[in-house]
C-alpha positions in Angstrom: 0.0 0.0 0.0 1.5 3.5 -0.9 2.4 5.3 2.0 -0.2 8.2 1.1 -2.8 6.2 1.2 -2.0 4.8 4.7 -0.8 8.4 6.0 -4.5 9.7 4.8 -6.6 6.1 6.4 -4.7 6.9 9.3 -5.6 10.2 9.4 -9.4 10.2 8.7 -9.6 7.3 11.2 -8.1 9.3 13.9 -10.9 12.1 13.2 -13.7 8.9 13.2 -12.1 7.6 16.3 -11.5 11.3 18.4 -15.5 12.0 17.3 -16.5 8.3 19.0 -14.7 9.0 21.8 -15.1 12.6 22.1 -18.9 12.3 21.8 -18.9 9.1 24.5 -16.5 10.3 27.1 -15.5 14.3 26.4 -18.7 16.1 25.5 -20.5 14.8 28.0 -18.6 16.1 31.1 -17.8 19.3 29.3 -21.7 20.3 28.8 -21.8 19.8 32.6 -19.5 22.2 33.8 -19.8 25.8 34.0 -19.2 27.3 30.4 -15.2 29.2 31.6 -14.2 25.7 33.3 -15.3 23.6 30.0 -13.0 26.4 28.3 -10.1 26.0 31.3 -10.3 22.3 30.4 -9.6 22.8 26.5 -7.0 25.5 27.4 -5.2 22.8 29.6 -5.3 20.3 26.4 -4.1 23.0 23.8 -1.4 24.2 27.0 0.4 20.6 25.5 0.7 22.0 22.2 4.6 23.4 22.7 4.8 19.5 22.0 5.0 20.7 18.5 8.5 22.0 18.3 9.6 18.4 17.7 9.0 19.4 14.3 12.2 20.7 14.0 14.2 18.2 16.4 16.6 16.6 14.2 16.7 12.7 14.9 13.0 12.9 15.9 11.9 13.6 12.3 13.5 12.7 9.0 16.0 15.2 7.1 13.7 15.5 4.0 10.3 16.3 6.3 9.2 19.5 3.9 11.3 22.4 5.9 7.6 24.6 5.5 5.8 22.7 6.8 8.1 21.3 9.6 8.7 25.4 11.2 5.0 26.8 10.2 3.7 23.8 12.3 6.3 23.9 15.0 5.9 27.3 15.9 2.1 27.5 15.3 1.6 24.4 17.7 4.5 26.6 20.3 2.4 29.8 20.1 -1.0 28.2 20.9 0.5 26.4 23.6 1.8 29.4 25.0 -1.4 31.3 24.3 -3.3 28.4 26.5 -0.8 28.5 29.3 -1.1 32.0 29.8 -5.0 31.8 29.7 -4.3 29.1 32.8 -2.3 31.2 34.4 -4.9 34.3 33.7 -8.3 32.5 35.2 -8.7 34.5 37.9 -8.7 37.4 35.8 -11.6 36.5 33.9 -11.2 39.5 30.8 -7.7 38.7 30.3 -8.6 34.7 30.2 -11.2 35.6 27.7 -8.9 37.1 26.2 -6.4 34.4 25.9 -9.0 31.8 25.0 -9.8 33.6 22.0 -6.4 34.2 21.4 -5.4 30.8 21.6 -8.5 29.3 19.9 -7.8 31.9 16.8 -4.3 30.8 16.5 -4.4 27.4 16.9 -7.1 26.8 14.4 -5.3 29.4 11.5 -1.8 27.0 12.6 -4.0 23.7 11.8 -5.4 24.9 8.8 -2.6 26.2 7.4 -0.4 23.2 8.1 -2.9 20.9 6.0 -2.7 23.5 3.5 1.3 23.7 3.7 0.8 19.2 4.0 -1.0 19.3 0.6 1.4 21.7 -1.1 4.4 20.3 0.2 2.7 16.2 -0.9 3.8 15.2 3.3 1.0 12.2 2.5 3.5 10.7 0.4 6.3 11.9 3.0 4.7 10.5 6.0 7.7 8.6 6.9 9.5 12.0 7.6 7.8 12.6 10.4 9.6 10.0 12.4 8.0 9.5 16.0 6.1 13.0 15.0 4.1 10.5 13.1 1.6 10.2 16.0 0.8 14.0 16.7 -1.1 13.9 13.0 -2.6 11.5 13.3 -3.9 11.3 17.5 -3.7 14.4 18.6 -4.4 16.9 15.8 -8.3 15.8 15.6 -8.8 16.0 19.6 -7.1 19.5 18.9 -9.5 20.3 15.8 -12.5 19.2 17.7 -11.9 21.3 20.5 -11.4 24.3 18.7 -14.4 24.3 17.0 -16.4 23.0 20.2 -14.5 26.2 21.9 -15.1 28.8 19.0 -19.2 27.6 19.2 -19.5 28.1 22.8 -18.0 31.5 22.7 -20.3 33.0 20.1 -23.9 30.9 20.9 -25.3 33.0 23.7 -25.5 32.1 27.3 -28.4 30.3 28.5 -30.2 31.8 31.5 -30.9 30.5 34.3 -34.2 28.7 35.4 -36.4 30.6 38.1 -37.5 28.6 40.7 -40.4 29.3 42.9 -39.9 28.8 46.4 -43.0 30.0 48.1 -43.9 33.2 47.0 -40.3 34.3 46.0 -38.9 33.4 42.8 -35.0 32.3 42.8 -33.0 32.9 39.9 
């Protein structure tokens, strides 16, 4: 089998597998928290992301890994984990958290998008091999990643459910 064709099985089975999994285990807990610790929880998965300068770690990948695509995704993956540490370290000060979460959902998303784009340019499918040990971060963690940005991005723009009044007598409790 060409080595495209596994790179690309392996990769749209990681996205089927992450949604099974995701939809089972993740979303679940997530829709019962409080809507800033669901986003705390997805910062502390993207915080993970400086994971990504192994990229450019020679020995880790292979010499001929496509040098665009190997620095575009190793310093995209390093910002938005920086971006989700500091909206860790910022919770308590909920605009600057905000803040951050945006930030880090915005840039993580462009650096995902763009590296499939600089992927498909640069034919990495065929290349797969390059990616040494790296060969795992494609293909397991990059859908959990993708998933969770656009879970983030649609909690932050869908408005905020209100709370349910509740009589208690002749007083109503919101």
């Amino acid at each position: 089998m060409l080595p495209q064709i596994i790179f690309l099985t392996h990769l749209v089975l990681g996205y089927v597998a992450s949604l099974l999994c995701f939809g089972v285990y993740v979303l679940p807990r997530l829709r019962s928290m409080e809507r800033m610790e669901a986003h705390r929880v997805i910062a502390t998965v993207h915080s993970f992301r400086f994971f990504g300068l192994v990229f450019i770690l020679p020995g880790v990948v292979g010499p001929h890994l496509p040098g665009a695509f190997a620095a575009f995704a190793a310093y995209g993956d390093f910002a938005t984990g920086v971006l989700a540490i500091l909206a860790l370290l910022t919770v308590r000060v909920r605009p600057l958290f905000w803040l951050f979460v945006v930030a880090f959902n915005l840039v993580g998303t462009g650096d995902i998008l763009l590296d499939y784009f600089h992927a498909v340019r640069d034919g990495l499918p065929a290349l797969a091999g390059q990616l040494g040990a790296a060969y795992a971060i494609p293909i397991l963690y990059v859908p959990m990643l993708t998933i969770t940005h656009f879970l983030a991005f649609y909690w932050l723009v869908r408005p905020r459910r209100k709370a349910a009044g509740a009589v208690i007598g002749d007083a109503v409790a919101i």
